[in-house]
C-alpha positions as CSV (number, residue, x, y, z in Angstrom):
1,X,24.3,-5.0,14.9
2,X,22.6,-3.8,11.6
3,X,22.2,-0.3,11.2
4,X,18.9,0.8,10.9
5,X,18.7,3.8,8.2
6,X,15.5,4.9,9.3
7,X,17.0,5.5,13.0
8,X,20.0,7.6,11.6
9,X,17.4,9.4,9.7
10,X,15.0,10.0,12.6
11,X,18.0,11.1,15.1
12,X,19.0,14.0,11.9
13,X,15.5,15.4,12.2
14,X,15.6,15.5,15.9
15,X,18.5,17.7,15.2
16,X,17.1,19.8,12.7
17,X,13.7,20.5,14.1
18,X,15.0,20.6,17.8
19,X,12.2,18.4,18.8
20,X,10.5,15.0,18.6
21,X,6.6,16.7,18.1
22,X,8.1,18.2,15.3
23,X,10.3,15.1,13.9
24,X,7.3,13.4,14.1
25,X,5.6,15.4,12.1
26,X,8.1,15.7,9.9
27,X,7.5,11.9,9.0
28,X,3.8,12.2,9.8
29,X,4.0,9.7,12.6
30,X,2.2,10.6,16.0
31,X,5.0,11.9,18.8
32,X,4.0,9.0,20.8
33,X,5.2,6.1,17.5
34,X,8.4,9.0,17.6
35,X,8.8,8.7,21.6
36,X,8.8,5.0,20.6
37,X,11.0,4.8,18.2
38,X,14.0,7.0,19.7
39,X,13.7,4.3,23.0
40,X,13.8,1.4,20.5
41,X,17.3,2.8,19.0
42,X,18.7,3.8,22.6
43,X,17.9,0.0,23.4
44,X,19.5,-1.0,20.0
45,X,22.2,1.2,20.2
46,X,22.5,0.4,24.2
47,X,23.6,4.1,24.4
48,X,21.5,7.2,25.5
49,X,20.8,9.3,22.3
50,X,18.1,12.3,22.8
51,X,18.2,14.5,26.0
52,X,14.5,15.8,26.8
53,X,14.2,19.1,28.0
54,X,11.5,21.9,28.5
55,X,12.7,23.6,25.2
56,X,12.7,20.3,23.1
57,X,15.2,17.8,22.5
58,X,19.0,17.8,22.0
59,X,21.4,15.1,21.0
60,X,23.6,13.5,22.8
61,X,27.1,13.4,21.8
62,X,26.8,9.6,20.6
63,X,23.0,10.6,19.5
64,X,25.0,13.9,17.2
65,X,27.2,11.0,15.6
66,X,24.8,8.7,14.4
67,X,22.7,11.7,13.2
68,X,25.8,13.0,11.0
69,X,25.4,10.0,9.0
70,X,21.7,11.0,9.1
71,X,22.1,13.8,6.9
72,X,23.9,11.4,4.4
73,X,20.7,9.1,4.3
74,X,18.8,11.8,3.4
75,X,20.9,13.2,0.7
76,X,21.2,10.3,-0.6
77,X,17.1,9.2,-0.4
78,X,16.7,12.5,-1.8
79,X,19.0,11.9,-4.9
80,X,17.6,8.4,-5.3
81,X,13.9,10.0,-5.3
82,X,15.5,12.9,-7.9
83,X,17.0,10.3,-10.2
84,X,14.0,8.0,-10.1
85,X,11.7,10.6,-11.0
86,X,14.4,11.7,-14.1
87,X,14.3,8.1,-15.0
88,X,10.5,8.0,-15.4
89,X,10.2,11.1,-16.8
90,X,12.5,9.6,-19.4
91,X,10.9,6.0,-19.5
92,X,7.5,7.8,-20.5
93,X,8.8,9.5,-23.3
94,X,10.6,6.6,-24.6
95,X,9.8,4.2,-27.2
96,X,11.9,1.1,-29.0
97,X,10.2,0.0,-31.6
98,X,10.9,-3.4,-33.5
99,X,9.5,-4.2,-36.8
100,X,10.1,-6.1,-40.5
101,X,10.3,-4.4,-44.0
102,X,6.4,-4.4,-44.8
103,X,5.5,-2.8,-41.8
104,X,8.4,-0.5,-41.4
105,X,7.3,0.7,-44.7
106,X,3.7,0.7,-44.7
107,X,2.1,1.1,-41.2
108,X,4.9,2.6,-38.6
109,X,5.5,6.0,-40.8
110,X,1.8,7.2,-40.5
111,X,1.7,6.0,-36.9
112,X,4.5,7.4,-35.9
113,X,3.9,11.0,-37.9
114,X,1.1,11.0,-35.4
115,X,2.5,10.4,-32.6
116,X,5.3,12.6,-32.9
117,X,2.7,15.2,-33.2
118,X,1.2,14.4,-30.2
119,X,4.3,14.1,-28.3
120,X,7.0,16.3,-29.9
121,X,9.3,15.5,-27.5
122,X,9.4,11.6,-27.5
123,X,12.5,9.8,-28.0
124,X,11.8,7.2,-30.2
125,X,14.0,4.2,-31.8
126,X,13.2,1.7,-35.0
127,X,14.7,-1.8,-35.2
128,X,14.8,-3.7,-38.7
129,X,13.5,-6.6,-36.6
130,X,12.6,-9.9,-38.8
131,X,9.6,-11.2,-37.2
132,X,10.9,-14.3,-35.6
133,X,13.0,-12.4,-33.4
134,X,10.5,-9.6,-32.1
135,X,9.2,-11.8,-29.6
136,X,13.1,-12.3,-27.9
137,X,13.7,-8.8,-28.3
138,X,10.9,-7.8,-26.0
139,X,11.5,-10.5,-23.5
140,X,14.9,-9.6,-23.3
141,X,14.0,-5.7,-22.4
142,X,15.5,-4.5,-25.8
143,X,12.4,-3.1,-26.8
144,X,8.6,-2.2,-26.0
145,X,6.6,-2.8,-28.7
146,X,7.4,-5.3,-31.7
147,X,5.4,-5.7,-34.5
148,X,5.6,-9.3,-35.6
149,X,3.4,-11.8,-38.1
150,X,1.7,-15.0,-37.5
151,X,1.1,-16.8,-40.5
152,X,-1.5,-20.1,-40.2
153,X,-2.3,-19.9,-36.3
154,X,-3.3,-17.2,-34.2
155,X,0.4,-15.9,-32.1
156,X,0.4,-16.9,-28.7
157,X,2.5,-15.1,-26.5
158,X,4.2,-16.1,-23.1
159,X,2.7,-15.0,-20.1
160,X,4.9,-12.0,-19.3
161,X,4.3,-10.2,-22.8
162,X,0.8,-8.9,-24.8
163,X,-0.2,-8.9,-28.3
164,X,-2.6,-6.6,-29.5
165,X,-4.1,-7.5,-33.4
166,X,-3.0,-5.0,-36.2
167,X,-5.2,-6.1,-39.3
168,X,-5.1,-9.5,-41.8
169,X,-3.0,-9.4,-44.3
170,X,-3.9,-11.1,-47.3
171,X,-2.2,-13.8,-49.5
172,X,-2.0,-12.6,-53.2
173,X,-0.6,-14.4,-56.2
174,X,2.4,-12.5,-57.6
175,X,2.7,-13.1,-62.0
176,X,4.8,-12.1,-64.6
177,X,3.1,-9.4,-66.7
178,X,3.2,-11.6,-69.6
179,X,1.6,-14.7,-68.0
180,X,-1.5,-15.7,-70.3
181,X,-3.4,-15.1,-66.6
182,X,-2.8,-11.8,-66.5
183,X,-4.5,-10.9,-69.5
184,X,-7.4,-11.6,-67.5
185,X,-9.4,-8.6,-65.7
186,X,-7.4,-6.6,-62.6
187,X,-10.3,-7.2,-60.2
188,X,-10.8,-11.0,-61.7
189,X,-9.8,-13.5,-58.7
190,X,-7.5,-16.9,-58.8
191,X,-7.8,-20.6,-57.9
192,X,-4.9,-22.1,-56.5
193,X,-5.4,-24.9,-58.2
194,X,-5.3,-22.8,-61.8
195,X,-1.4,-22.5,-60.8
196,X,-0.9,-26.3,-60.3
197,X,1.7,-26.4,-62.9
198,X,3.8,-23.4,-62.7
199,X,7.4,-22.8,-61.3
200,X,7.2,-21.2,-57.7
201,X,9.5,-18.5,-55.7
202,X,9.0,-19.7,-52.3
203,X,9.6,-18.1,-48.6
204,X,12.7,-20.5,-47.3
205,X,11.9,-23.6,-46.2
206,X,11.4,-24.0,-42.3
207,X,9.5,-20.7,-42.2
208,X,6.1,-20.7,-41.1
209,X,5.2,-18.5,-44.4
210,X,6.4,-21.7,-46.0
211,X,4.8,-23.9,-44.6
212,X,1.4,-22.2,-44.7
213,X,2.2,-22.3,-48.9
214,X,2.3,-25.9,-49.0
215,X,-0.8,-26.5,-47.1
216,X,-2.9,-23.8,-49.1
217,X,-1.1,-26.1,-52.3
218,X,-2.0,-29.2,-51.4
219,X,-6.1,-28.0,-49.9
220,X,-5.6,-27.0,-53.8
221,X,-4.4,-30.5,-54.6
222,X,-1.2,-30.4,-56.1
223,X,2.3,-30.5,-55.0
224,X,4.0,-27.1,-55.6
225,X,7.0,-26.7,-57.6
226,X,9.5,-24.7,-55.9
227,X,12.5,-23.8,-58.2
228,X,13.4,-20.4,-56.0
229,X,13.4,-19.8,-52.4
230,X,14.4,-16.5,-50.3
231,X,13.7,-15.0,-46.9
232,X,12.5,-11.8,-48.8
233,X,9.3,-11.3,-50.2
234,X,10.9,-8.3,-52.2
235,X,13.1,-10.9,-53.8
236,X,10.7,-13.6,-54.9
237,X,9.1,-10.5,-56.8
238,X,12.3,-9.5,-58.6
239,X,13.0,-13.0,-60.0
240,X,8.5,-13.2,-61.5
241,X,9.8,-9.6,-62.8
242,X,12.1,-12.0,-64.7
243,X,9.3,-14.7,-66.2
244,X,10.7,-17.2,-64.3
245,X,8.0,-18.5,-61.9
246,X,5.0,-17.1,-59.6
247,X,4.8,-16.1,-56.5
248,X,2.2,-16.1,-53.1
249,X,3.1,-12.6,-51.7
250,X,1.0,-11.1,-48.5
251,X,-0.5,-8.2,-49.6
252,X,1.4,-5.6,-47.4
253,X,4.7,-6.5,-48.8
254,X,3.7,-5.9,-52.5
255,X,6.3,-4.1,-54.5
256,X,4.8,-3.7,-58.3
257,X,7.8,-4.6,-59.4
258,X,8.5,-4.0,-62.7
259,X,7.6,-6.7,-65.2
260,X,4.8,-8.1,-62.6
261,X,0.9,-8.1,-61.7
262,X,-1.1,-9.8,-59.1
263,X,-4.5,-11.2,-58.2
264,X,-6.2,-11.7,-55.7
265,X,-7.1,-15.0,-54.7
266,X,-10.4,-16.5,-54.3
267,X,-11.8,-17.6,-51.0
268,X,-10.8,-19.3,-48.6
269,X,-7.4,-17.4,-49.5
270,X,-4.5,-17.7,-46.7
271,X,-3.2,-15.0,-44.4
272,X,-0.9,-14.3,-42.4
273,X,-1.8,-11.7,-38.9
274,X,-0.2,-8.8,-37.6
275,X,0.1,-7.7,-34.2
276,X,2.1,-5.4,-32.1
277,X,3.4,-7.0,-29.0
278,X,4.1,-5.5,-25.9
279,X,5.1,-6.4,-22.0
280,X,2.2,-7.3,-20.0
281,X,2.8,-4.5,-17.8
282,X,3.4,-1.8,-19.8
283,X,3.4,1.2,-17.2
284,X,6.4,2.4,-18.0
285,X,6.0,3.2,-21.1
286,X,2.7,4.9,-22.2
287,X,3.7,6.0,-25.6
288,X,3.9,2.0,-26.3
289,X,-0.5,2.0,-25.8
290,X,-0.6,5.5,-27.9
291,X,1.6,4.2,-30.7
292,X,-0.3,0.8,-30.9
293,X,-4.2,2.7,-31.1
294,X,-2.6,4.8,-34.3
295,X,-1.6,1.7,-35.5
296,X,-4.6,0.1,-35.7
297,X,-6.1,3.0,-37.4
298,X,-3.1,3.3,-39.9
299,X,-4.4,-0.5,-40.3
300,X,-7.7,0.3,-40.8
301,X,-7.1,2.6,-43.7
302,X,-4.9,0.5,-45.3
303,X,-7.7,-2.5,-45.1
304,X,-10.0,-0.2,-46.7
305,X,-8.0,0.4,-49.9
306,X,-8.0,-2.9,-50.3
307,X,-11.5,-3.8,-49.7
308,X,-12.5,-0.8,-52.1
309,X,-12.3,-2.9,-55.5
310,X,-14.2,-5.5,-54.1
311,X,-17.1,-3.3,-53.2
312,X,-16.8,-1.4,-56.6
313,X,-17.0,-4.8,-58.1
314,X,-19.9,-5.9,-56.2
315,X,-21.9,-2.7,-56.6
């Protein structure tokens, strides 16, 4: 037969309360469900188990056995229960974060200055995540929040995971210092179609920040010349540093490297989106909700000094 922990369980507090009104209330069962239960594991057992008496209940010798092992399903539930609770404790202090260069540098530190303010005691992780990956990371329980861009289309996650928006991140043209453009006012905006003839540092082709490039180029009409191509936006600045060729750079992941300048361009310029993505069900971790609200406020700031020369110039 099966063994039923609940009966082992049941027969152990028959022995240590020395009744069944008492067992029963013990599990917070009526002694008429308890009554019940002890003749269901006498039947089960096909041996006589609890000896009534006018001073409560005793155990039989075979009832004394079972309710040995008993004891052990309540350690051990009470253990489980301890460990659970240790676990979640833990869970709900924890945080695994995922993220690529721009952000890492530029939105996690002020959100996460924050929260370890609010929450001195967190236990928090950072990935160098590229944003491709953030996505598998998640789904594969490696982390709870991953902040990842969507360059083009709006991200659209799988049914089992969340994203939450961060902020637009604007496309800006990247030139050498010495480019006869950049003689032209800081706050002056470009065409597209004014860089129709220069030599390009491109995103690797196959990303999506690549192919976003080629269809802002030819909406521009003109077939870009790409003489450079990296995965690194903090590369393609290095080599304009060098005079070689211009660059379309989000505007998160500018550098100022030396020898360069950039403009903004003019509307309709291309962006790529941030958002933080989490599990759907995100209970276990709370700090995963906290940290993402602080980052859409580090977002918001950051938007703002962007925006600034655009309303000083309008004013």
């Amino acid at each position: 037969m099966l063994v039923d922990p609940g009966q082992l369980r049941l027969l152990a507090l028959i022995e240590r309360h020395g009744s069944l009104t008492a067992a029963a209330h013990a599990l917070q069962l009526t002694p008429a469900a308890v009554t019940q239960q002890v003749a269901k594991a006498e039947r089960d057992w096909q041996v006589p188990l609890v000896t009534r008496g006018p001073r409560g209940a005793t155990l039989t010798a075979a009832g004394a056995l079972l309710a040995s092992h008993g004891r052990t399903v309540e350690e051990a539930s009470d253990r489980a229960e301890a460990e659970l609770a240790a676990l979640l404790g833990h869970l709900s202090l924890r945080l695994r974060i995922g993220t690529f260069q721009a952000a890492a540098l530029h939105l996690l530190p002020p959100a996460l200055t924050a929260l370890r303010h609010r929450h001195p005691a967190a236990d928090v992780s950072v990935m160098d995540v590229v944003s491709g990956r953030g996505v598998d990371e998640i789904s594969a329980g490696h982390l709870d929040v991953a902040i990842v861009a969507s360059w083009g289309k709006p991200f659209a996650p799988p049914p089992h995971l969340r994203a939450h928006s961060l902020l637009l991140d604007p496309m800006v043209v990247v030139l050498p210092d010495d480019h006869p453009l950049a003689g032209r006012p800081a706050d002056a905006e470009l065409r597209l179609e004014q860089l129709r003839d220069e030599s390009w540092v491109s995103i690797l082709a196959g990303h999506a920040a690549r192919e976003q490039f080629h269809d802002a180029a030819r909406e521009a009409g003109f077939t870009p010349t790409v003489r450079f191509e990296t995965e690194s936006y903090d590369v393609a600045q290095a080599l304009v540093g060098t005079g070689i060729a211009v660059a379309l750079v989000s505007r998160l992941a500018l550098t100022h490297a030396p020898g360069t300048t950039h403009r903004e361009l003019a509307h309709p310029r291309p962006y790529r989106r941030l958002y933080a993505v989490t599990r759907t069900d995100a209970s276990l971790t709370p700090l995963a909700g906290l940290l993402i609200e602080l980052l859409r406020d580090v977002a918001r700031d950051v938007t703002a000094t962007w925006e600034a020369p655009l309303q000083l110039r309008n004013s």
